[in-house]
N, CA, C and O of each residue as an XYZ file, in Angstrom:
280
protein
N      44.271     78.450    171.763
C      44.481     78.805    170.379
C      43.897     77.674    169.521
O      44.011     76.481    169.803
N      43.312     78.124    168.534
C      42.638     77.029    167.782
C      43.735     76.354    166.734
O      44.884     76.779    166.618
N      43.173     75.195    165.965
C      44.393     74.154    164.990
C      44.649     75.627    163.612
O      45.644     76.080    163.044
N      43.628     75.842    163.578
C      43.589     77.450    162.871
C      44.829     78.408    162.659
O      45.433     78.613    161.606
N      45.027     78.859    163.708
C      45.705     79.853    164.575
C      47.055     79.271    164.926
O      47.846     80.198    165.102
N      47.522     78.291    165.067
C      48.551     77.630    165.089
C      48.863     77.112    163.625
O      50.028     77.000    163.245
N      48.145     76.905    163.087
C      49.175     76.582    161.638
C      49.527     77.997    161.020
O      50.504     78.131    160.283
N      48.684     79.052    161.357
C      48.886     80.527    160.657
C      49.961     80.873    161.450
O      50.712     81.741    161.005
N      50.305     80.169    163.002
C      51.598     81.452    163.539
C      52.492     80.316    163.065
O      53.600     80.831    163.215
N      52.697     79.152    162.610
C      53.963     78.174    162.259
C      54.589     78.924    160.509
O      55.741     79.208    160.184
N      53.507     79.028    159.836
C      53.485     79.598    158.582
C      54.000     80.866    158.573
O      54.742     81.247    157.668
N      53.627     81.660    159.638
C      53.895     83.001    159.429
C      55.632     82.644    159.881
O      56.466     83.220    159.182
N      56.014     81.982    160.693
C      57.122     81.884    160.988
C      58.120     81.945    160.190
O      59.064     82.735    160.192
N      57.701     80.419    158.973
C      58.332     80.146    158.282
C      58.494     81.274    156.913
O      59.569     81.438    156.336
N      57.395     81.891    156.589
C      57.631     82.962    155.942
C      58.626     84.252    156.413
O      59.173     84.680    155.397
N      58.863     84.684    157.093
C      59.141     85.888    157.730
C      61.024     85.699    157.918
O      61.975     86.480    157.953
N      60.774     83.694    158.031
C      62.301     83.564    157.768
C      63.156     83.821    156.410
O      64.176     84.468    156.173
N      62.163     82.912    155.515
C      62.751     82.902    154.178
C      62.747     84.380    153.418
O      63.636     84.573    152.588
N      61.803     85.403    153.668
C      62.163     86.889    153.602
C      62.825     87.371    154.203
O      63.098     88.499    153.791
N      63.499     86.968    155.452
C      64.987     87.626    155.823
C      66.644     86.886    155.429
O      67.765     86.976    155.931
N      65.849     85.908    153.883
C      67.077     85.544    153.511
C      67.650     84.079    154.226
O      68.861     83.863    154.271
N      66.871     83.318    154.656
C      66.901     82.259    155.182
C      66.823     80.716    154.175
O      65.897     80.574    153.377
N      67.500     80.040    154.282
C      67.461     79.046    153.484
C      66.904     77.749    154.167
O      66.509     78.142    155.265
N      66.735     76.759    154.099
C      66.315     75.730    154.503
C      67.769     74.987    154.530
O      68.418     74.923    153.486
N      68.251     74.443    155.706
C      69.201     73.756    155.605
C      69.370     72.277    155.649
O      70.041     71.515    154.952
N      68.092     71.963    157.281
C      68.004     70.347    157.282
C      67.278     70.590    157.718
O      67.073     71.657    158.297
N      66.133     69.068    157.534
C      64.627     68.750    158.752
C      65.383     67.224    159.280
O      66.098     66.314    158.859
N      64.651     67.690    160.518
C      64.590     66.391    161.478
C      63.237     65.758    162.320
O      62.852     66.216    163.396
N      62.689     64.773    161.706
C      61.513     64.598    162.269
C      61.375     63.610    162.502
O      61.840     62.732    161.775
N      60.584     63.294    163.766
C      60.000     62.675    165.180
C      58.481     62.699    165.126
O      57.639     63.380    164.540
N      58.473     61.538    166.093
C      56.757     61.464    166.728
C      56.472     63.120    166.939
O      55.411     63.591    166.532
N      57.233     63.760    167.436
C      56.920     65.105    168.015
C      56.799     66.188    167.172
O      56.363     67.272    167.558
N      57.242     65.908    165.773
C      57.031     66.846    165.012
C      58.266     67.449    163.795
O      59.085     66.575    163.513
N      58.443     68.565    163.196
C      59.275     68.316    162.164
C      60.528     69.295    163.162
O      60.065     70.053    164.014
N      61.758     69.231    163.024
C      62.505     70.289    163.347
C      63.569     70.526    162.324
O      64.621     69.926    162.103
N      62.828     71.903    161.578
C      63.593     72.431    160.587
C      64.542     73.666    160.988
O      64.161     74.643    161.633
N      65.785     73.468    160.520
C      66.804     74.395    160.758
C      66.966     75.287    159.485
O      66.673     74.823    158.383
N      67.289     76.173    159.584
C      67.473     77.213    158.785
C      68.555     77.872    158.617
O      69.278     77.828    159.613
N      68.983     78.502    157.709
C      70.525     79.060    157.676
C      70.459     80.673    156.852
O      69.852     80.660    155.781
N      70.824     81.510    157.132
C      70.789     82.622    156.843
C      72.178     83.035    155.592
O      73.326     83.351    155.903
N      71.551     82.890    153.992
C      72.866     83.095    153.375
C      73.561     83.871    153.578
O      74.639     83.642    153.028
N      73.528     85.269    154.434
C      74.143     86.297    154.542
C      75.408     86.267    155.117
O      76.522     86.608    154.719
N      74.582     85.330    157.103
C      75.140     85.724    158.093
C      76.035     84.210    158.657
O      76.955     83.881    159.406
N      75.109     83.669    157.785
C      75.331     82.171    158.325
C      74.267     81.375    159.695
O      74.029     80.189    159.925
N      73.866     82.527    160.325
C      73.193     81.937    161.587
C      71.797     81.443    160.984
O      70.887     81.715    160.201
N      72.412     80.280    162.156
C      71.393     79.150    162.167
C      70.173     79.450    162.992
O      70.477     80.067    164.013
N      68.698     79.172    162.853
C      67.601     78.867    163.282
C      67.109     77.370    163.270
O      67.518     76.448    162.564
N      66.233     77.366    164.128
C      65.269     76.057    164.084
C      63.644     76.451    164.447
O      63.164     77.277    165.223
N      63.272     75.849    163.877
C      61.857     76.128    164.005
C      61.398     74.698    164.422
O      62.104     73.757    164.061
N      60.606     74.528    164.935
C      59.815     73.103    166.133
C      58.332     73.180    165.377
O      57.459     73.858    165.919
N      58.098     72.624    164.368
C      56.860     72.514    163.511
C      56.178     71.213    163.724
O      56.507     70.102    163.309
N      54.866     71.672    164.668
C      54.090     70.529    165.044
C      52.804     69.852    164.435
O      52.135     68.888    164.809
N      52.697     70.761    163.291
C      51.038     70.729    162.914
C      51.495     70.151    161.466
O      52.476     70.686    160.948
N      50.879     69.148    160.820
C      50.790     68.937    159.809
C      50.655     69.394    158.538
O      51.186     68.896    157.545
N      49.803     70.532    158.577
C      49.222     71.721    157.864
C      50.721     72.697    157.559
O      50.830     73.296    156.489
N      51.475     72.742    158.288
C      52.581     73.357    158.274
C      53.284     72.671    157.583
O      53.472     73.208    156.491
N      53.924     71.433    157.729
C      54.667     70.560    157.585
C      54.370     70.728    156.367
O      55.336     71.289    155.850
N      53.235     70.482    155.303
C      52.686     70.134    154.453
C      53.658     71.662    153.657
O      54.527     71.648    152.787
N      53.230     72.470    154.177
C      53.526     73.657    153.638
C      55.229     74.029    153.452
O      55.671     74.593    152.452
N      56.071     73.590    154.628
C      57.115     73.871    154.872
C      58.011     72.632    152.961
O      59.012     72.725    152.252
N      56.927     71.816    153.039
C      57.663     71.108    152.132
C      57.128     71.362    151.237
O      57.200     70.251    150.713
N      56.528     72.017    150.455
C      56.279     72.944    149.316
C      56.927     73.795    149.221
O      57.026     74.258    148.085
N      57.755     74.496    150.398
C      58.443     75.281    149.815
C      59.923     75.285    149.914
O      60.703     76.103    149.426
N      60.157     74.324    150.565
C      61.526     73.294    150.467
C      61.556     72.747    149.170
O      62.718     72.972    148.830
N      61.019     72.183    148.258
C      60.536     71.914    147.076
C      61.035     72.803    146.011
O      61.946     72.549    145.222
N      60.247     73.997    146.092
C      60.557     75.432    145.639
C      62.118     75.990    145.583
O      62.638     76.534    144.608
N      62.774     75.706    146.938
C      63.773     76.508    147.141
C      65.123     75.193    145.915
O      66.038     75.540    145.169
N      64.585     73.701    146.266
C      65.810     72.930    145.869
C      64.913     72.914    144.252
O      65.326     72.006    143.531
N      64.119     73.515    143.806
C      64.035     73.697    142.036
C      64.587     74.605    141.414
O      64.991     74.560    140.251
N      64.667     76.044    142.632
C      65.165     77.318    141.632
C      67.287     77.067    141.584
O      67.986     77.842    140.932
């Protein structure tokens, strides 16, 4: 898979969460990469997503950004 193709399936991830109502709860990041958890206002259940690519990262905090302005 190209650096391409991996930031589009990390992105798509992270989108597909926050349209099922997903909030950003905490990041935790390492040499290895970001690990953002997620929280579902509905249900409460928690996710994590394992975000390795920078390009993502970059993105994930734009819209972490977004979520703690509105």
């Amino acid at each position: 898979m190209s650096e391409y193709e991996f930031v589009a399936k990390e992105i798509l991830q992270i989108d597909e969460l926050l349209a099922d109502n997903y909030i950003f709860k905490s990041v935790y990041e390492n040499l290895e990469g970001a690990f953002v958890t997620f929280i579902n206002e509905d249900t409460n259940e928690e996710r994590i997503l394992h975000i390795k690519m920078a390009d993502t990262r970059k993105y994930f905090s734009s819209k972490l950004l977004e979520q703690l302005s509105s």
